[in-house]
N, C-alpha and C positions, 0 to 999 in steps of 0.2 A: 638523732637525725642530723646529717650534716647541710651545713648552713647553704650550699649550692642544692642540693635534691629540696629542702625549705623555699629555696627562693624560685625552683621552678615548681612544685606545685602550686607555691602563692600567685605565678605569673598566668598557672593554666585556670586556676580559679577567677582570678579578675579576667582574663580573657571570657570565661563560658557567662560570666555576670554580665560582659559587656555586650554578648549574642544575643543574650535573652531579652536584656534590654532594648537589642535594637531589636529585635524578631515582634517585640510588643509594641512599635510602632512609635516610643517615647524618645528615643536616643536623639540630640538635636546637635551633637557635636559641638564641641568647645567652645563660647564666645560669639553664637548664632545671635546676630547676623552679624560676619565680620568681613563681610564683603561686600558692596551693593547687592541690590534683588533687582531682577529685571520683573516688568509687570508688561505682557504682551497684551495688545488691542488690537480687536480684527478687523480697524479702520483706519482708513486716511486720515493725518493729521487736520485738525482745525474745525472736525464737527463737534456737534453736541457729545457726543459719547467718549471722544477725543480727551475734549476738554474734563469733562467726568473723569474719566479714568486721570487724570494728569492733577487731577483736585485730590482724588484720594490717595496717589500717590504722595501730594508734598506732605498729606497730613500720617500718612502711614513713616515716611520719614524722620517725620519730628518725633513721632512716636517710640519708631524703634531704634532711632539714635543711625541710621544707616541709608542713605542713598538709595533710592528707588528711582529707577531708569525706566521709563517706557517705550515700549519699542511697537512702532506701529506696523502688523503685518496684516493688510487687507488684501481679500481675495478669496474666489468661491464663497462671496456674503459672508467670509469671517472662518470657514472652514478651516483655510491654509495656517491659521492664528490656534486653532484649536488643537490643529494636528501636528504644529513643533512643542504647544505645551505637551501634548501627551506623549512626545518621546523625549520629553526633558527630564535631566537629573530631579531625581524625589529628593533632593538635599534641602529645600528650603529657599534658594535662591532664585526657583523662579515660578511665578504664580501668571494668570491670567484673567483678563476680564472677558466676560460670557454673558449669554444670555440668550434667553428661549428661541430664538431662531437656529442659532449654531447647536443648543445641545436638544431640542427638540422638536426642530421642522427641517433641517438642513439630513437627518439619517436617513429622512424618508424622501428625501430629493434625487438624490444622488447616488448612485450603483452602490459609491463606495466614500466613504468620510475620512478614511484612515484610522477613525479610533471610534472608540464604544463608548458612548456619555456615562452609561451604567459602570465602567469597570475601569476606566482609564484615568478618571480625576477623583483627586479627595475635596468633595465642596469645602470651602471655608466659610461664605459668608453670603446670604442676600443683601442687598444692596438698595434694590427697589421694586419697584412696580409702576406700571404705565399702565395707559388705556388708551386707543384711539380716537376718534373723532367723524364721524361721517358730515364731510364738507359738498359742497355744492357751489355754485357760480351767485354771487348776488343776485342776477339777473334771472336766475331760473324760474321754472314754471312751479320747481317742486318747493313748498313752502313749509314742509311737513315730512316727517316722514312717514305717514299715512300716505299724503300726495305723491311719495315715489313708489314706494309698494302697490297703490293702485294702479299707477303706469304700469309697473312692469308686469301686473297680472294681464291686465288690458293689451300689454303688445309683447308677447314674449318674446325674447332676446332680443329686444330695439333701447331697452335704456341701460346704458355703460358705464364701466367704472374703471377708473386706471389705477394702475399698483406701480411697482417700480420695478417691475418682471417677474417671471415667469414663476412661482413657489415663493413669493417674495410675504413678507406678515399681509401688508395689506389685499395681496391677491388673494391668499386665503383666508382672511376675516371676509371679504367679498363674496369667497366662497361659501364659507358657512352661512352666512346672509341667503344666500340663491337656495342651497338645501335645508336650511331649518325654515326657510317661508317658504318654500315652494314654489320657489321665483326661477324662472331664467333670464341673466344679464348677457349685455354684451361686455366682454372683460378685454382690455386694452392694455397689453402692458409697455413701460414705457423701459426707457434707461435712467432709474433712477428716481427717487421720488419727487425731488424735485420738476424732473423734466412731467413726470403726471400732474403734481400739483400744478405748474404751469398749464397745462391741459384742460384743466379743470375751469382754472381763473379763466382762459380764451374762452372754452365754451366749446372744446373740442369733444369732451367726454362729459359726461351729466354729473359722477360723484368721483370722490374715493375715498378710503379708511385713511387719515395719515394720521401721525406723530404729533404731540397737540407741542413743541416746540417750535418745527417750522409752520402750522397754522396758525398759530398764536397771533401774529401779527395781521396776514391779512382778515383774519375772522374783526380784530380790533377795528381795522380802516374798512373796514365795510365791501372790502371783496372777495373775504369768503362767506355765507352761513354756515354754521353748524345748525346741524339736521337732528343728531343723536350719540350720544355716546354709547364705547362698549363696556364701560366699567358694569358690573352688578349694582351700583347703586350711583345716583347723580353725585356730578364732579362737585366741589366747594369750590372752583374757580367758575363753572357754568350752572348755577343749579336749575335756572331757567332751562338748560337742554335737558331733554327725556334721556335717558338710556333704550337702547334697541329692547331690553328684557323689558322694558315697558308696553311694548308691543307685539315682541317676541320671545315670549316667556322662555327664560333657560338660556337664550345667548348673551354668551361674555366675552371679550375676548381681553385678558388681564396679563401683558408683557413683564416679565422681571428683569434684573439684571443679578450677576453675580460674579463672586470671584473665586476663582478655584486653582487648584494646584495637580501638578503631577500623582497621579495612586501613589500611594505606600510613602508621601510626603510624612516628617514624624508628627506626631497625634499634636504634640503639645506647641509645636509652631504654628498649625493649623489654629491651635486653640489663639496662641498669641497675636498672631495677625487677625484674625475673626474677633477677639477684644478690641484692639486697636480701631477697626474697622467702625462696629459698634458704635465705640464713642466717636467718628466722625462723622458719620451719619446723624446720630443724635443728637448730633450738637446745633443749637439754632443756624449759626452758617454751612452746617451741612445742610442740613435742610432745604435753607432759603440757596443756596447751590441745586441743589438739585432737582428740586421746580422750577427753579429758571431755566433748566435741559429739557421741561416737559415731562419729569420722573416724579413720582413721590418716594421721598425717604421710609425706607421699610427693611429693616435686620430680620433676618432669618438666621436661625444654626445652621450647619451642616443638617443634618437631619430633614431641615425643612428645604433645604435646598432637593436636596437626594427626592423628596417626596414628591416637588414640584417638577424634576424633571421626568419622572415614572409618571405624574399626572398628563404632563402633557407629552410625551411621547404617544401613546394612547391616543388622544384627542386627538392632536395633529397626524396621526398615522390616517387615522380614520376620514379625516377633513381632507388631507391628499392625495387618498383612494378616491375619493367622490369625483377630486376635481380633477385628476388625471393629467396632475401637475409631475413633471419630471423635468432636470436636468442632468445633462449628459457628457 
């Protein structure tokens, strides 16, 4: 065999080796990461989530020896963020931060999302889990949440609750609240959860579900109560508050967080950055990080990512029918 017909079968073999390779999802290309990685956030600079994602970016850095950039692209509640990751290059360089609103209540909002949570991202990694807080005015009459459930059977659709708009987490925790007790509220949406929270403290609106990061504070100075959690079981920061499944056996409402990448991203960067991930999360200053946002520190695999968001597509499919919540 002469030494050129030799050196092109040798090239067509390493060639079909290198198909295969990539065809199995593993191929990560030379010297990954040899370039920054963009990490996209489907919010305005300088919130809680903001800052989150900008924490696990420096540690995801140190980690992988390479620059990680955040790029904040908010709008349609995190959609617009969701739907440049999902037509971004699967090479590895660009990942995003998520979570249950965008990949499991936002498909059922909206006509059209631009992408398929099931089919357009490879999860990497959980991140965390939240729970809200059902808050009230100091000043209120309801002292309990006994005390507002009985209002509102007593006067249907006279006691209200604000969210931060229309299919918003808190409008539909509200909502499951109204059909899992068989209540009718008056539902008040505002722009923004703040502008409701403020609503709340005046005395405009009776309740609402928020975020235990921006109620942390006024619950502390004594101008919010908390009434009840949605966790499945009492918070270790309130154990004094009930959970609503104390009352209303079977309601939860438990928010995640995650970071995920473009489909057909390769197997083993996935695997890489979801390690990496891990131990910042794990680590006490992860931790203590991330319940200062209001989040509890919690890893998931891919796997349990993929399950959580099939869980609650589902759920909030169901909970958005009832409420007849749409954006347009």
């Amino acid at each position: 065999m002469s030494t050129v017909r030799y050196g092109r079968r040798l090239a067509l073999l390493l060639a079909v080796i290198a198909m295969t390779v990539s065809a199995s999802g593993w191929a990560q290309g030379p010297g990954w990461p040899a370039r920054p990685i963009r990490m996209l956030v489907p919010f305005p600079p300088g919130g809680a989530a903001d800052m989150m994602a900008r924490y696990l970016g420096n540690g995801l850095a140190k980690r992988l020896n390479q620059a990680v950039v955040v790029e904040n692209v908010p709008g349609m509640g995190g959609v617009l963020s969701l739907r440049r990751l999902a037509h971004a290059p699967a090479d590895g360089y660009t990942i995003g931060f998520a979570h249950v609103g965008v990949l499991a209540i936002s498909p059922h909002l909206y006509a059209s999302v631009g992408y398929d949570p099931l089919k357009d991202f490879a999860p990497i990694a959980q991140i965390s889990e939240y729970e809200n807080v059902l808050v009230v005015n100091s000043k209120s009459p309801y002292r309990s949440l006994g005390d507002l459930l009985a209002a509102a059977r007593a006067q249907p659709g006279v006691v209200s609750y604000g969210s931060a708009g229309n299919g918003s987490s808190n409008h539909l925790t509200g909502a499951m609240l109204s059909s899992m007790g068989g209540l009718s509220f008056n539902h008040i949406p505002y722009k923004g959860s703040g502008a409701a929270l403020l609503g709340v403290m005046s005395g405009n609106v009776d309740f609402m579900f928020d975020v235990m990061n921006t109620s942390r504070e006024p619950i502390r100075t004594g101008k919010l109560k908390a009434l009840a959690m949605t966790g499945k079981k009492r918070s270790p920061e309130y154990p004094d508050v009930p959970t609503v499944a104390e009352t209303i056996p079977g309601f939860a409402f438990e928010g995640w967080g995650a970071i995920v990448a473009p489909a057909g991203t390769p197997r083993d960067i996935v695997q890489r950055v979801g390690t990496a991930l891990q131990a910042i999360i794990q680590s006490p200053d992860g931790g203590e990080r991330l319940r200062a946002q209001g989040a509890m520190p919690k890893y998931g695999s891919p796997d349990i990512v993929d399950a959580l968001i099939r869980r609650d597509l589902q759920k909030f499919g169901e909970v958005v029918k009832q409420s007849n919540a749409r954006i347009d």
